[in-house]
VOLUMVO-656153 format. One record per residue: x, y, z of N, C-alpha, C in turn; residue in one letter; residue number from 1. Coordinates in steps of 0.1 Angstrom, whole numbers, padded with zeros to 4 digits, always signed. Each point is the difference from the previous one (the first is absolute). Layout:
N
    n.X    n.Y    n.Z   ca.X   ca.Y   ca.Z    c.X    c.Y    c.Z  residuo  num
      X      Y      Z      X      Y      Z      X      Y      Z        A  NUM
...
END
This chain:
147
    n.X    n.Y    n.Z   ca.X   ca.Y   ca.Z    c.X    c.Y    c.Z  residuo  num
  -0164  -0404  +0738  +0001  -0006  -0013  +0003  +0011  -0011        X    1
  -0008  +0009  +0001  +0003  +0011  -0009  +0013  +0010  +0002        X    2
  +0003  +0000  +0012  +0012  +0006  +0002  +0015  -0006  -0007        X    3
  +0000  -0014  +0000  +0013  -0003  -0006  -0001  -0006  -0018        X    4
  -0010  +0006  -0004  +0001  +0001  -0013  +0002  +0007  -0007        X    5
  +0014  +0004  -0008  +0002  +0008  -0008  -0006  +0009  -0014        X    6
  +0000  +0014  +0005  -0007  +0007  -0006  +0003  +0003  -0013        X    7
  -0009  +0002  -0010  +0005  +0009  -0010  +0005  +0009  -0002        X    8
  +0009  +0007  -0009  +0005  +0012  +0004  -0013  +0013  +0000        X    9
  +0007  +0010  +0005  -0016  +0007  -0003  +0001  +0011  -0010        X   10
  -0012  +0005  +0000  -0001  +0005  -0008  +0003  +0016  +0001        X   11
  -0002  +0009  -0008  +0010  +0011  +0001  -0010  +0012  +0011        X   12
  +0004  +0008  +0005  -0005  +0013  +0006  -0004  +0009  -0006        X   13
  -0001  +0012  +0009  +0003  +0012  -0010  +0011  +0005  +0008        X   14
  +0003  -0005  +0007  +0018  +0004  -0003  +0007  -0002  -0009        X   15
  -0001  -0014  -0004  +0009  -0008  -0011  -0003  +0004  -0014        X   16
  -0013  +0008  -0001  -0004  +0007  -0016  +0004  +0009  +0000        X   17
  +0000  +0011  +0012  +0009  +0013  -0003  +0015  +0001  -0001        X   18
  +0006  -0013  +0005  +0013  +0003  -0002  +0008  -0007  -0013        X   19
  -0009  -0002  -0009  -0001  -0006  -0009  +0009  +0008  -0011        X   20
  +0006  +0001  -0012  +0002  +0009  -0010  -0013  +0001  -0008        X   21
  -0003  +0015  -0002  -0007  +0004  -0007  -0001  -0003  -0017        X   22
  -0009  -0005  +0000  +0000  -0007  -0017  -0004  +0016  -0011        X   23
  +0008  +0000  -0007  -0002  +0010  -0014  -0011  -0005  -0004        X   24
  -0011  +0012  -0005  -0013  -0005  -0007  +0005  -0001  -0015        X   25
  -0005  -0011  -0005  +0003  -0007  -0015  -0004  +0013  -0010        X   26
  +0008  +0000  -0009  -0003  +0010  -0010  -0010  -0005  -0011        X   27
  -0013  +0006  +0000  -0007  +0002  -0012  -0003  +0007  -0010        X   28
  +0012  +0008  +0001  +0002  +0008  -0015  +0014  -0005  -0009        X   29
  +0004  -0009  +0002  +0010  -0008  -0008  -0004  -0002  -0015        X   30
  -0015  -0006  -0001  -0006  +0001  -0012  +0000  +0013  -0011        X   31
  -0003  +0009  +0006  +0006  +0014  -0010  +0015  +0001  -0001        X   32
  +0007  -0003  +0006  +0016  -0001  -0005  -0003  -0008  -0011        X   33
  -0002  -0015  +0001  +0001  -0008  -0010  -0004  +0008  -0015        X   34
  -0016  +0004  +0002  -0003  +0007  -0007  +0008  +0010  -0013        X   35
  +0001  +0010  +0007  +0007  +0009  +0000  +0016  -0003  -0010        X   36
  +0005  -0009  +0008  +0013  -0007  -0006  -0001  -0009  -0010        X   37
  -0014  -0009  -0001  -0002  -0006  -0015  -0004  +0006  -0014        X   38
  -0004  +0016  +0007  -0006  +0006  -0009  +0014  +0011  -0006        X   39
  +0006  +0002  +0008  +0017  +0013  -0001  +0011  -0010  -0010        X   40
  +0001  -0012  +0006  +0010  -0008  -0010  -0001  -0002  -0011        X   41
  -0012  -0006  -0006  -0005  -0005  -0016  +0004  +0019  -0008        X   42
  +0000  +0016  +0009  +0000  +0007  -0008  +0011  +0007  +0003        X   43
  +0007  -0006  +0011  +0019  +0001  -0003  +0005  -0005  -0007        X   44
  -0005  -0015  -0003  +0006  -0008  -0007  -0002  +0004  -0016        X   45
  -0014  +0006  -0006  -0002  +0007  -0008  +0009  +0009  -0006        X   46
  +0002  +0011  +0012  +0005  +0009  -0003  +0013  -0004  -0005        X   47
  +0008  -0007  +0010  +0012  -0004  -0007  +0005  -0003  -0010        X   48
  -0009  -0010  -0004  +0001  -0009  -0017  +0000  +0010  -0006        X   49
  -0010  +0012  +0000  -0002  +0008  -0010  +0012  +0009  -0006        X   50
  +0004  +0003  +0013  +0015  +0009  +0001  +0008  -0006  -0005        X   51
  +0006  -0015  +0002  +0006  -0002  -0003  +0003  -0006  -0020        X   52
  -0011  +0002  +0002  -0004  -0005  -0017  +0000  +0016  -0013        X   53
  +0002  +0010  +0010  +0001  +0012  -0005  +0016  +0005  +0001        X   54
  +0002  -0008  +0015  +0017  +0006  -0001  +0011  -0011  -0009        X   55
  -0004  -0007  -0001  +0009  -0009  -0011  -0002  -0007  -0007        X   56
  +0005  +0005  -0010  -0001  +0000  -0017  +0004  -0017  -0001        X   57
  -0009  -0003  -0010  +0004  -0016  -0005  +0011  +0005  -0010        X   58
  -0005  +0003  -0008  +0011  +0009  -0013  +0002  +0013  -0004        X   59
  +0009  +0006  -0005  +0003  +0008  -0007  +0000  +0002  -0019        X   60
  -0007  +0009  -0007  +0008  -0002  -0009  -0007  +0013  -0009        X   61
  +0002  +0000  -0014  -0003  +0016  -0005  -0007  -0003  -0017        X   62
  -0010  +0006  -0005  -0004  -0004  -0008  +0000  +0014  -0011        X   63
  -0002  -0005  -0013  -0003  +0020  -0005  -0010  +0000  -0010        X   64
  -0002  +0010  -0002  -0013  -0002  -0014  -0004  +0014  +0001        X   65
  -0017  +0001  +0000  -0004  +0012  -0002  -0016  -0005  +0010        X   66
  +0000  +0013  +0010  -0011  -0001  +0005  -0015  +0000  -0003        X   67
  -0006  -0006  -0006  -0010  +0006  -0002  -0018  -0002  +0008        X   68
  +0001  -0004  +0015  -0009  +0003  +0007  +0002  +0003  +0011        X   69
  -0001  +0009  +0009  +0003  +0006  +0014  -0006  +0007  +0007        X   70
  -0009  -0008  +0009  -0010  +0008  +0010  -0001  -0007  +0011        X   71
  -0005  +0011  +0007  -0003  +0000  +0015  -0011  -0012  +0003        X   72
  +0002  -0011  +0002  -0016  -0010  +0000  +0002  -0001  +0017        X   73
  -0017  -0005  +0007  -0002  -0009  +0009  -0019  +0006  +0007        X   74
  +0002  -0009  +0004  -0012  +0006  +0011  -0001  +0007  +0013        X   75
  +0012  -0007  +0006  +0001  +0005  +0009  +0010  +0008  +0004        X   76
  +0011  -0016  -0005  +0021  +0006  +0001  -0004  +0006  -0017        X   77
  +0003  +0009  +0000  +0009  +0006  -0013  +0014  -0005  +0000        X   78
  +0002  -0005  -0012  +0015  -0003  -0005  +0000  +0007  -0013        X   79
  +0014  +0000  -0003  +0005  +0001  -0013  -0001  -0012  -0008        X   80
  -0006  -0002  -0017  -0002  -0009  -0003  +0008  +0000  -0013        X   81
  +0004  -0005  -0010  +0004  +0005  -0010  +0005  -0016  -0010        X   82
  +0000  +0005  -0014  +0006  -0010  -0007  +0009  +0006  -0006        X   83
  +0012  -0007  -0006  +0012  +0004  -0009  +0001  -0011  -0012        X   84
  -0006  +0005  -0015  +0007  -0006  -0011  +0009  -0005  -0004        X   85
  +0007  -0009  -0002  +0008  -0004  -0002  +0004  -0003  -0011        X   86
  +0004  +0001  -0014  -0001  -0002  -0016  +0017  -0002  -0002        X   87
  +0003  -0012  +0000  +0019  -0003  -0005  -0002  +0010  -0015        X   88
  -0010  -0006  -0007  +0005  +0002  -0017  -0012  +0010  -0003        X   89
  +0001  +0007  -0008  -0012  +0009  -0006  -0014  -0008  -0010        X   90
  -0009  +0002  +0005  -0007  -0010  -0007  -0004  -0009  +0007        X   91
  +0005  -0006  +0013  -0006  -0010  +0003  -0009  +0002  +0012        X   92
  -0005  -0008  +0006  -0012  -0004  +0010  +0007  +0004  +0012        X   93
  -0003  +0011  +0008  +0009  +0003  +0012  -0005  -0008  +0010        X   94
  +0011  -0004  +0012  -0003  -0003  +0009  -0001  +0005  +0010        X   95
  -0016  -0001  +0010  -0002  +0011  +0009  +0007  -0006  +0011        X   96
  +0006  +0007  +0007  +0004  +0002  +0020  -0006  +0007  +0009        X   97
  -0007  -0005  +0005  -0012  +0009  +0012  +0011  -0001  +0011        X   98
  -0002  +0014  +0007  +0005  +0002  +0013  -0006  +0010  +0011        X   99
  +0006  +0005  +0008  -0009  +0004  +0011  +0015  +0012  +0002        X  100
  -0004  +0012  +0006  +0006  +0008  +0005  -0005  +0005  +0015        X  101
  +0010  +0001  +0010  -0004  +0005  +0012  +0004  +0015  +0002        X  102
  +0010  +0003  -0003  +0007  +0013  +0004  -0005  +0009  -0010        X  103
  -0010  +0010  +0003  -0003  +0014  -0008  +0009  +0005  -0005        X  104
  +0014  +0001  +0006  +0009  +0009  -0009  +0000  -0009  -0017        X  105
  +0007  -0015  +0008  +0002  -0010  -0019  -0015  +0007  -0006        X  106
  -0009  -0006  +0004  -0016  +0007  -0006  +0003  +0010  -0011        X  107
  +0004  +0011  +0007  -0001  +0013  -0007  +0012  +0000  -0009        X  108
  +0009  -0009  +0000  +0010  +0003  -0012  -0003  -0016  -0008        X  109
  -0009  -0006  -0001  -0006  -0006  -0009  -0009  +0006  -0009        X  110
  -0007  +0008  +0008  -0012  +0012  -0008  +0007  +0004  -0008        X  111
  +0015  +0013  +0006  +0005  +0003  -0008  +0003  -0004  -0014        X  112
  +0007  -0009  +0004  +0003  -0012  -0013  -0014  -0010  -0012        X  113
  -0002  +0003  +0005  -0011  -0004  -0009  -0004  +0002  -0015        X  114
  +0004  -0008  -0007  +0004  -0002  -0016  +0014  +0004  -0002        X  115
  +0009  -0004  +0008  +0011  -0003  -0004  +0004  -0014  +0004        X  116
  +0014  -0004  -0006  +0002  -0017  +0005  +0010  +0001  +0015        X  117
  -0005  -0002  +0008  +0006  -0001  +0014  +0005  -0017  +0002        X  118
  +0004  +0000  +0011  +0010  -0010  +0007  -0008  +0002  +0014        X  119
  -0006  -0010  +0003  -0003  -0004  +0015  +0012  -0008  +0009        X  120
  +0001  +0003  +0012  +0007  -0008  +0008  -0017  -0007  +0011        X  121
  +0002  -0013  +0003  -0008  -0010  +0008  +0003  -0007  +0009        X  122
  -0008  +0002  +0013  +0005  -0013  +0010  -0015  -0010  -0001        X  123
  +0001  -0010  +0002  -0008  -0013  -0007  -0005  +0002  +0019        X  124
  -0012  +0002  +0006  -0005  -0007  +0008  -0005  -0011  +0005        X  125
  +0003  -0010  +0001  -0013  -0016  -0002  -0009  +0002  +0015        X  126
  -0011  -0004  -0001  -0010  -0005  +0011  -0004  +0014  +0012        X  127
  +0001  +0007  -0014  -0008  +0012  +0011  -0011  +0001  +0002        X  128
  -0005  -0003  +0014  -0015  +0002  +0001  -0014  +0000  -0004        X  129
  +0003  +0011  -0002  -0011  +0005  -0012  +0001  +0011  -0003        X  130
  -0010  +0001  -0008  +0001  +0010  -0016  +0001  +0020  +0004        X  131
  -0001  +0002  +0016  +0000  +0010  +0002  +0016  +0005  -0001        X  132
  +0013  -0008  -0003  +0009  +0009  -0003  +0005  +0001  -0012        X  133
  -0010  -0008  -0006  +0000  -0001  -0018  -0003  -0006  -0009        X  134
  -0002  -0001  -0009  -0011  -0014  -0010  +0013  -0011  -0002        X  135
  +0012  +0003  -0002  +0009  -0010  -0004  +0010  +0001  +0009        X  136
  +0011  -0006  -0004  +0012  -0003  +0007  +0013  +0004  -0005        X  137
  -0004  +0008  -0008  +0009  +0008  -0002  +0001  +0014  +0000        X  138
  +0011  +0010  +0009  -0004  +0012  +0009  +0013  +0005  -0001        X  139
  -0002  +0010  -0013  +0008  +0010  -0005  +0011  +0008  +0011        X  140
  +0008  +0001  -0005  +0012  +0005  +0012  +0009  +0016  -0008        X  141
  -0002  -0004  -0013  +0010  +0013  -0007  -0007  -0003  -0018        X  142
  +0001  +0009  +0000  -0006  +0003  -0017  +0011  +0013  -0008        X  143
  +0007  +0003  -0013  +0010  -0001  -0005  -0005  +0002  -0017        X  144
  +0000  +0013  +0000  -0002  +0004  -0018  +0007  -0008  -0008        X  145
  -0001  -0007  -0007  +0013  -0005  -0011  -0004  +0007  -0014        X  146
  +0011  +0004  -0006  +0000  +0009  -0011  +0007  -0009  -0012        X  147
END
């Protein structure tokens, strides 16, 4: 009776395990990639915005008057800081222009100039970061004795 009843298949050996493919052990350091790459992008992505909010100019344009504040401010970033008077008519209420200088050289030929009426040239930054590349958004490019 037992003989012509069909068997189940059987079950495996250890033949049949060794000839098996070898299974790869699962990786459990995947988690520090993740890591790692959630933490690197937000300050690529940073970095980029920043750069690119420094490399192109919203506007251009040029203003003139007479300087009369210019110093080195910050706490940490030092920038160039400065205002330019602005007075159409003699007598009247000038209008100040705060701007920001990066390049030491303009720097030092603004000192120079200093109580005379100069001509700034400006590229208009918008949405720069923050305040370590300058208090404002406007970032002197050329400065110009006018006589």
């Amino acid at each position: 009776m037992g003989e012509d009843l069909e068997q189940p298949p059987r079950g495996y050996t250890t033949a049949d395990v060794t000839a098996q493919p070898v299974a790869k052990p699962r990786r459990r350091r995947r988690w520090k990639l993740y890591l790692v790459l959630g933490a690197l992008v937000p300050v690529l992505g940073f970095a980029l915005y920043t750069w690119s909010a420094l490399s192109f100019a919203y506007g251009h344009g040029e203003r003139a008057g007479y300087v009369q504040k210019f110093a080195k401010e910050g706490w940490m970033c030092k920038t160039w800081e400065g205002e330019l008077a602005m007075a159409n008519l003699p007598g009247t209420m000038p209008q100040i222009f705060r701007f920001t200088v990066r390049d030491d050289a303009v720097a030092q030929r603004i000192t120079s100039s200093m109580g005379k009426r100069v001509a700034i040239s400006f590229d208009e930054h918008r949405g720069v970061p923050s305040r370590c590349f300058g208090e404002t958004e406007f970032y002197v490019t050329d400065v110009r004795v006018e006589q």
